[in-house]
N, C-alpha and C positions, 0 to 999 in steps of 0.2 A: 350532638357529636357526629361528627362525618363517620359513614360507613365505610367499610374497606375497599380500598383501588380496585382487585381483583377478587372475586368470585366465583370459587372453584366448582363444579357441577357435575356428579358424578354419573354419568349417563348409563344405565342397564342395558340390556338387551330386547328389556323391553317385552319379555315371555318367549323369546324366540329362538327355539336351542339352536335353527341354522346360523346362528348370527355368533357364534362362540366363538373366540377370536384364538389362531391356533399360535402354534410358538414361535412360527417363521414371522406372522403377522404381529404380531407381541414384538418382537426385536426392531423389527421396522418401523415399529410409532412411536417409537423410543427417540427422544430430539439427540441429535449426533453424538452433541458433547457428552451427554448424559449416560448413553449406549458406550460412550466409551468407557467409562468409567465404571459403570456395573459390570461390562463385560469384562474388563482388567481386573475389577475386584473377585468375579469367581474362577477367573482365570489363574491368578497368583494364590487362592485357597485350593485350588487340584492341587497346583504345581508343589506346592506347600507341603501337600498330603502323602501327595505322591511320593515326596521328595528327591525329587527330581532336580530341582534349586534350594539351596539352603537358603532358609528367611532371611540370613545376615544381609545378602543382599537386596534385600527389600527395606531394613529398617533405615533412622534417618538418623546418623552420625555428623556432625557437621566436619568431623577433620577427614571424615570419609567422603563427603559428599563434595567438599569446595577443596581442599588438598588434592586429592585425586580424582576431580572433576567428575563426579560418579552423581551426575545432575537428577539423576530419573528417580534418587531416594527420594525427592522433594512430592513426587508424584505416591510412588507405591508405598512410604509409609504414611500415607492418606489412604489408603484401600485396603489394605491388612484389617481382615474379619478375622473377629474373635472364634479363639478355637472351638470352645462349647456353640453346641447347634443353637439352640433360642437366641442368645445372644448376637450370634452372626446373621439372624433370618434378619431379627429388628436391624439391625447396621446394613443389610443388603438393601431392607426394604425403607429405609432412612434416606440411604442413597438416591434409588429410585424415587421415590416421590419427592422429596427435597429438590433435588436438583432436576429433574424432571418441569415441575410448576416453575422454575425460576429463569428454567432457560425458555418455556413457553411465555409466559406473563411477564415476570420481574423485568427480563431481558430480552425479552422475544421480537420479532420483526414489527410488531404493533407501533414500538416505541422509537422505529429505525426508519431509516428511508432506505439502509443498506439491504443487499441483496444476493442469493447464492451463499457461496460458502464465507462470506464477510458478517450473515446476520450473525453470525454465531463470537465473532471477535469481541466485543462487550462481556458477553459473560465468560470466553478464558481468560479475558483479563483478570476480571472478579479473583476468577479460581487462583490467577497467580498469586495475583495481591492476597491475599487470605494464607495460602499455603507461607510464601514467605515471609507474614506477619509473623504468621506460629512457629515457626521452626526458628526464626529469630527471638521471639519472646521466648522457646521453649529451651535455646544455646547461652539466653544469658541466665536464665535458671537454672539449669543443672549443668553446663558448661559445654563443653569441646566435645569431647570424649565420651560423651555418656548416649550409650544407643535409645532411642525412644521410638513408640508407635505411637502416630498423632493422628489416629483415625477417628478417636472421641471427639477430638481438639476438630477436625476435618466437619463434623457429622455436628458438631455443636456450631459451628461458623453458618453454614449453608440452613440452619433449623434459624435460626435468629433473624434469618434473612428474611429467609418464610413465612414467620410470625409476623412481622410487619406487612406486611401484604394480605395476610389472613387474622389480623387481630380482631376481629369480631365476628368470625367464622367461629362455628363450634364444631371441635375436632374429638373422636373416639378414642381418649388416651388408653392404650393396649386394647382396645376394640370394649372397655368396660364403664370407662369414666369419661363423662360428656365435659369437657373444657372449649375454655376461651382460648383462641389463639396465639392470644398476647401472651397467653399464662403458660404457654406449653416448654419455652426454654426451663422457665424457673422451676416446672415440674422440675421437667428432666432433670437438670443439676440439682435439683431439691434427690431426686434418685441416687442420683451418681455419687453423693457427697454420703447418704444414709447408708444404703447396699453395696459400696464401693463396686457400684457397675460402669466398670471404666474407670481409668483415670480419672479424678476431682478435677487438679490442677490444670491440665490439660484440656478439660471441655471448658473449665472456666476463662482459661486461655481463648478457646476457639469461640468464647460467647463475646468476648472483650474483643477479639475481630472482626466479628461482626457489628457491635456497636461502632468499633472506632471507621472503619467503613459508610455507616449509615451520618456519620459525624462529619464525613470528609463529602458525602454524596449530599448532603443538605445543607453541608455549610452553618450547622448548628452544634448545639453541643448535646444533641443528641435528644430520642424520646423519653429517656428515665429523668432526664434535666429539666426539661419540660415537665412532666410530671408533676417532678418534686415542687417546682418554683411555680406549679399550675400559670402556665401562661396561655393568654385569652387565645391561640390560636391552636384549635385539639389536631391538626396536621405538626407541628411543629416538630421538627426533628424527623417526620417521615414524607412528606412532602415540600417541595416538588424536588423530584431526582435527575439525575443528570450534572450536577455540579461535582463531579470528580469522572470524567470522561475519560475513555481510551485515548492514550497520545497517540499522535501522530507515527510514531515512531514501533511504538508495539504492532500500529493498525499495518504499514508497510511490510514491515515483520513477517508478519501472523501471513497479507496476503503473499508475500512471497513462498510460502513453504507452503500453502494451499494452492499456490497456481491461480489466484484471481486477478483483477483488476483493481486495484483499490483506487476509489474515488473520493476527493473533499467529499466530507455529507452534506445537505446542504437543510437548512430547516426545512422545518415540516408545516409551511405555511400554503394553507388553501389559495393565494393571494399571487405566489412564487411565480405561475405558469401565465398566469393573464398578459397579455401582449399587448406595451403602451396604445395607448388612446390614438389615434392620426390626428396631428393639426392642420387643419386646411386655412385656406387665408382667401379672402374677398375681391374678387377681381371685375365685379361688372359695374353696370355705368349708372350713375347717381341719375336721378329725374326729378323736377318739382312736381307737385302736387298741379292737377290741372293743363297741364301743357303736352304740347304731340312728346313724342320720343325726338331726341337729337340722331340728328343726320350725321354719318363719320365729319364730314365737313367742320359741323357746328362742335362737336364733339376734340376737334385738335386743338381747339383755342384755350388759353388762358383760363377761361370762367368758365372749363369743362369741368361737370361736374364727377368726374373718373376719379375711385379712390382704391383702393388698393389695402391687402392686407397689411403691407408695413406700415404706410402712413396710419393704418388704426391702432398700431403696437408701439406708435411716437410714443405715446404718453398722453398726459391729460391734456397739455398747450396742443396739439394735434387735433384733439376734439374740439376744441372750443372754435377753429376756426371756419368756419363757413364760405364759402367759395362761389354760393351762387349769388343771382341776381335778387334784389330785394322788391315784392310787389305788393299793392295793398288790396283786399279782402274784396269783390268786387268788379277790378277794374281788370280791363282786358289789355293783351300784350304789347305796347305800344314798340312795336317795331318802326316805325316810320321817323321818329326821332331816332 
């Protein structure tokens, strides 16, 4: 069975307390998208605390959100941490490493030719595609009107992702039980579904995002299909990616309000840059075997033997024809006849 694509490696410091990385330094290794997000989410738990902003406007209504164009619910009820502390550290910290590995590895510059603030447009696609999955599955389940926090549904989408990437990684579930990667959604909603931690509905929502995603990027029906129907190829449904790409249209988008450049990608072939071959063509003067060199003189006539790159690119009847004199084995050049 194929090992997994990526391989996460958690590097220490190696015994060296100068080496401890401080807060300012901790924020900045944070991949952009990602910093954004973590920072929005402890950002809107002050503000929350504070109450300084009432939550209503953070949660995700859809007659609130598309009636009066209040677009940014689609955003912050994805990052609404749960009020009790243990529960909001794991969703902060779900956050961070989830999306963190995914905009490194999953979607990272590796898999792009793009560059600057354009590597990062692949994965807010992801994020769009995903938030809007769920809050559309989540309006025709409980309808119009009915406010919801899809931060479960959010944190169960980007976990599913992960696990395909890290399915034969073994991961520290709550820092006590050693699993498989593959196995760590099913934990989770095995949790969520027993201990009512989180919404059910909702994470099972945000796991069914995830798959129908991995369905639409492979062009299969997915790795549980696979599975089930055991088919001979153990990538199936998680390789190879790329078959549900950024349109055009998002990518323009995205660079417009970033202020870059956006250029066609072009493949990622070693092959792209090599600079056609030169053809040269044959321009000097034929000689028989045995005889001085011809003089320009003897060289204008008729039964010069001068050939030229085109006449060698005639074709076959071109070859065949022979132009000089014919002499036998022998005899010497009877010029005098």
């Amino acid at each position: 069975m194929a090992g997994p694509r990526n391989v996460h490696v958690l590097h220490g410091n190696g015994g060296h307390n100068d080496d401890v990385m401080g807060l300012k330094e901790f924020w900045l290794s944070i991949p952009p998208v990602t910093r954004t997000l973590f920072t929005l989410s402890i950002f809107m738990t002050i503000v929350a605390r504070l109450h300084l902003i009432s939550p209503w406007y953070a949660i995700y209504v859809w007659d609130w959100t598309f009636k009066k164009v209040q677009l940014w619910r689609l955003l912050t009820s994805c990052l609404i941490l749960s009020p009790s502390a243990m529960p909001a550290l794991m969703e902060l910290y779900s956050i961070y490493d989830r999306s963190s590995q995914l905009e490194r590895a999953h979607f990272g510059p590796g898999l792009s030719n793009r560059r600057g603030p354009m590597v990062s447009v692949d994965y807010i696609y992801y994020l769009c595609f995903c938030m809007l999955s769920i809050t559309t599955a989540t309006t025709i389940l409980y309808g119009s009107d009915y406010p919801l926090v899809l931060t479960s549904g959010f944190i169960s989408c980007i976990t599913y992702t992960w696990s395909i990437d890290n399915a034969n990684v073994k991961i520290m579930f709550y820092g006590l039980i050693p699993v498989w990667g593959k196995y760590f959604p099913l934990i989770q909603l095995f949790i969520s579904f027993v201990f009512n931690d989180g919404d059910f509905v909702i994470s099972l929502i945000g796991f069914g995002t995830g798959y129908l995603y991995a369905c639409l990027d492979t062009h299969t029906l997915g790795p549980i299909w696979g599975m089930i129907s055991r088919k001979a190829d153990p990538t199936y449904g998680i390789l190879p990616n790329g078959k549900f790409p950024t349109p055009w249209w998002f990518a323009s988008l995205y660079a417009r309000i970033a202020g870059a450049d956006h250029e066609p990608q072009r493949p990622s072939n070693s092959f792209v840059n090599v600079p056609p071959r030169e053809t040269r063509t044959f321009s000097g003067r034929g000689q028989r075997l045995g005889t001085a060199p011809a003089t320009p003189s003897q060289s204008s006539g008729s039964d010069s033997a001068r050939t030229s790159g085109t006449q060698l690119r005639g074709g076959a009847s071109n070859l065949n024809q022979f132009q000089g004199r014919g002499q036998r084995v022998g005899q010497t050049d009877s010029t005098s006849n």
